[in-house]
C-alpha positions in Angstrom: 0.0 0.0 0.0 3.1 2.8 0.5 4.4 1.9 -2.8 1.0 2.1 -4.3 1.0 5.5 -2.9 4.3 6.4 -3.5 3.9 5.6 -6.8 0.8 7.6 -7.3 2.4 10.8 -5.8 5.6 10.1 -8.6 3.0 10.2 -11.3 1.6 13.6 -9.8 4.8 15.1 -9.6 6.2 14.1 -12.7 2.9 15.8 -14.5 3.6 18.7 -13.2 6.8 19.0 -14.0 5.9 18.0 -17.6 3.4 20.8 -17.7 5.1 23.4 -15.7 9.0 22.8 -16.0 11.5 24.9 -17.8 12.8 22.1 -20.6 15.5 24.0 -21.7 17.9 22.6 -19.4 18.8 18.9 -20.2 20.8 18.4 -17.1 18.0 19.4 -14.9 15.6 17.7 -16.4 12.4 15.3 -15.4 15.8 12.4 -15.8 18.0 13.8 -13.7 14.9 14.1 -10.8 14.0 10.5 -11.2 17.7 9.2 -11.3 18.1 11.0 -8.2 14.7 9.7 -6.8 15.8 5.9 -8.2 19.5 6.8 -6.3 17.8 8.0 -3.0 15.7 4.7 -2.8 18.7 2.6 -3.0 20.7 4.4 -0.5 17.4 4.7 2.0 17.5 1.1 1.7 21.1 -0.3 2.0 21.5 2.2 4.9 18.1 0.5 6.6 15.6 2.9 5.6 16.3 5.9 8.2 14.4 8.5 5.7 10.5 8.8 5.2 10.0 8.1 1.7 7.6 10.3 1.2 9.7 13.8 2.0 12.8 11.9 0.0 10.5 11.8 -2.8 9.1 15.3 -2.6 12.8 16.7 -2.0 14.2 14.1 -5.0 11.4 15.6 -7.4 11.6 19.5 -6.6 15.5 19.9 -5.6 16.0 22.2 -8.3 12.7 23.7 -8.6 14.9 26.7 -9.4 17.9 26.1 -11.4 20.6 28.6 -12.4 23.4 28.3 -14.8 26.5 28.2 -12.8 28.0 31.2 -13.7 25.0 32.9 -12.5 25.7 35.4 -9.4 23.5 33.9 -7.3 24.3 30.5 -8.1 25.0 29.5 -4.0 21.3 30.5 -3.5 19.9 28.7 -5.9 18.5 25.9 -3.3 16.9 28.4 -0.8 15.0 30.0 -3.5 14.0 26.1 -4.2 13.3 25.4 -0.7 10.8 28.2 -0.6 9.3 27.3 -4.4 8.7 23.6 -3.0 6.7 24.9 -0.3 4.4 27.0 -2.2 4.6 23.9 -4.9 3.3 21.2 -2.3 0.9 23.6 -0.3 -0.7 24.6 -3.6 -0.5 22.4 -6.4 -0.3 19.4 -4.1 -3.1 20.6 -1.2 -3.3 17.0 -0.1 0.5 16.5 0.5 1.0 16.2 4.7 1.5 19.4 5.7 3.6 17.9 8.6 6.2 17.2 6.0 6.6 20.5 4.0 9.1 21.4 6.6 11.3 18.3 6.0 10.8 18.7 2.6 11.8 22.1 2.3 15.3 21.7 5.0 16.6 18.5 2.4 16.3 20.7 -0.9 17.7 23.7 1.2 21.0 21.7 2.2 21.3 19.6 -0.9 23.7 21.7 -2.9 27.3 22.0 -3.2 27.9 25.7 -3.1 25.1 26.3 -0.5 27.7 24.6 1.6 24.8 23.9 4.0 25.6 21.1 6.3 22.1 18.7 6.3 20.6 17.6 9.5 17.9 14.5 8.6 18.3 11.5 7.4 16.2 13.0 4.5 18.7 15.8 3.3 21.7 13.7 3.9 20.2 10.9 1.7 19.1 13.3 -1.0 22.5 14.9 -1.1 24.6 12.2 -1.4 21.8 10.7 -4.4 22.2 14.1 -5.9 26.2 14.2 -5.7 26.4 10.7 -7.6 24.3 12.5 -10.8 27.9 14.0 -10.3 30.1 11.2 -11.0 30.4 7.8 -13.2 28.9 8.1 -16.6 26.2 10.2 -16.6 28.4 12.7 -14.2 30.9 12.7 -17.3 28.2 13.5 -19.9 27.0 16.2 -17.8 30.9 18.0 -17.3 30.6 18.8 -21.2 27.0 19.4 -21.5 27.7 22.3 -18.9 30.8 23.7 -20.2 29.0 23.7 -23.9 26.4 25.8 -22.6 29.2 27.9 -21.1 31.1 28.0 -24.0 34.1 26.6 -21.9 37.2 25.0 -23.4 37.4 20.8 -22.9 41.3 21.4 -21.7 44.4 23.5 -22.0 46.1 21.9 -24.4 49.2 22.8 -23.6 48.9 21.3 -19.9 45.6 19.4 -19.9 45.7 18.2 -16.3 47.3 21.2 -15.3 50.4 19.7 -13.9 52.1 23.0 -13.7 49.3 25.2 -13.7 46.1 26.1 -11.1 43.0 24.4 -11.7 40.4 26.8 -13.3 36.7 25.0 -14.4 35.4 28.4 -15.6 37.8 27.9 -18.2 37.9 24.2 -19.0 35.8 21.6 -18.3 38.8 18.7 -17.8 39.6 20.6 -14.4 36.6 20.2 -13.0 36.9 16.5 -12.5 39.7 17.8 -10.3 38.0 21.0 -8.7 34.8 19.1 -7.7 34.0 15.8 -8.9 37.1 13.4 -7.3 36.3 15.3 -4.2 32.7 14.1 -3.9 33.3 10.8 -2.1 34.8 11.7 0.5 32.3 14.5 1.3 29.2 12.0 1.0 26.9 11.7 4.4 26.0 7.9 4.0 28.0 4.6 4.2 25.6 3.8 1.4 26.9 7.0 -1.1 30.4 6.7 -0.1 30.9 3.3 -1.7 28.7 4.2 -4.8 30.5 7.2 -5.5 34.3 5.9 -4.9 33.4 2.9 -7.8 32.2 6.0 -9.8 35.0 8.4 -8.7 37.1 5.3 -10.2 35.5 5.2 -13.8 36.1 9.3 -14.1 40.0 8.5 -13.2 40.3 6.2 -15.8 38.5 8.3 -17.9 41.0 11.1 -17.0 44.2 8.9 -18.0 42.5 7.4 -21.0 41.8 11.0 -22.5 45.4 11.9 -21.6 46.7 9.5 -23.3 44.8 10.6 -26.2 45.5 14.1 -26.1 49.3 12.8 -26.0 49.2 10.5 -29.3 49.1 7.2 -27.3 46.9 4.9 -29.4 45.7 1.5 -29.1 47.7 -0.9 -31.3 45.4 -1.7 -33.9 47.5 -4.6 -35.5 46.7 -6.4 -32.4 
């Protein structure tokens, strides 16, 4: 009976979104909320289910409610406009939604970004960080480095010292340092046991990654006549 209802409140979110999201942005899309709702079941569960499902659901779906471009000047308060959207998004559009909730709700999509730097205090907002953080790293993490730094018109590296060995790291510029400005950093900053062995088997695909393209840069091919 909870999944049935869980399932019926996913439906109701994902319409709205569908009729009221901005679509313009495809890494904050309808995907990336239900990857991170899919990520924040899995680590509820392997970590024994600490979190109602209900506010982890709410927070996965309206996170970023408000989404701006990372360049943007108010870019670090990006999740407390969210956190009040969501709770004129639940109280409205969704007048059935617990109201006993909104609150927990609101405190997981406050805390749940990086450059908020706000430290979260349930279960809730440390599960939904650490599901958002792994859209971060591994594959689709990858696919989203570039995606940004086209729409920012960034450079993929300096090519004359791609992972700036004797240079500082600057991911305004090119999108290869930010595997080294943000990304490898996630694992150890993840709240669960859960997230902090998803995101180390991830943060090991981006490394290889990093020496593969490397290589390439440096004329180090496969040997075909093998």
């Amino acid at each position: 009976m909870q999944n049935q209802g869980l399932d019926n409140w996913e439906r109701r979110f994902a319409a709205w979104w569908q009729s009221n999201g901005d679509h313009s942005d495809g890494s904050h899309d309808l995907g990336h909320f239900q990857r991170v709702w899919k990520a924040a079941q899995f680590i509820n569960q392997q970590e024994g289910e600490p979190a109602d499902p209900l506010v982890l659901l709410a927070a996965a779906y309206f996170h970023d409610v408000i989404s701006l471009p990372k360049n943007h000047p108010q870019r670090s308060e990006a999740s407390k406009m969210s956190a009040e959207k969501v709770g004129e998004i639940l109280r409205v559009s969704f007048p059935d939604f617990p109201a006993e909730r909104i609150d927990g709700v609101r405190h997981a999509v406050l805390t749940h970004s990086f450059s908020a730097g706000i430290p979260p205090q349930t279960p809730e907002a440390k599960i939904l960080q650490d599901a958002d953080r792994m859209e971060a790293v591994g594959a689709i993490g990858l696919a989203r480095v570039f995606y940004t730094a086209g729409q920012l018109s960034q450079k993929l590296f300096d090519g004359a010292d791609p992972m700036a060995e004797d240079r500082g790291l600057d991911d305004q510029r090119f999108a290869l340092d930010h595997f080294q400005v943000k990304l490898l950093k996630l694992p150890a900053m993840m709240n669960t046991v859960a997230g902090r062995r998803m995101a180390e088997a991830n943060a090991d695909y981006l490394r290889e990654f990093l020496k593969k393209i490397n290589r390439e840069i440096a004329g180090e091919y496969v040997d075909t006549d093998r």
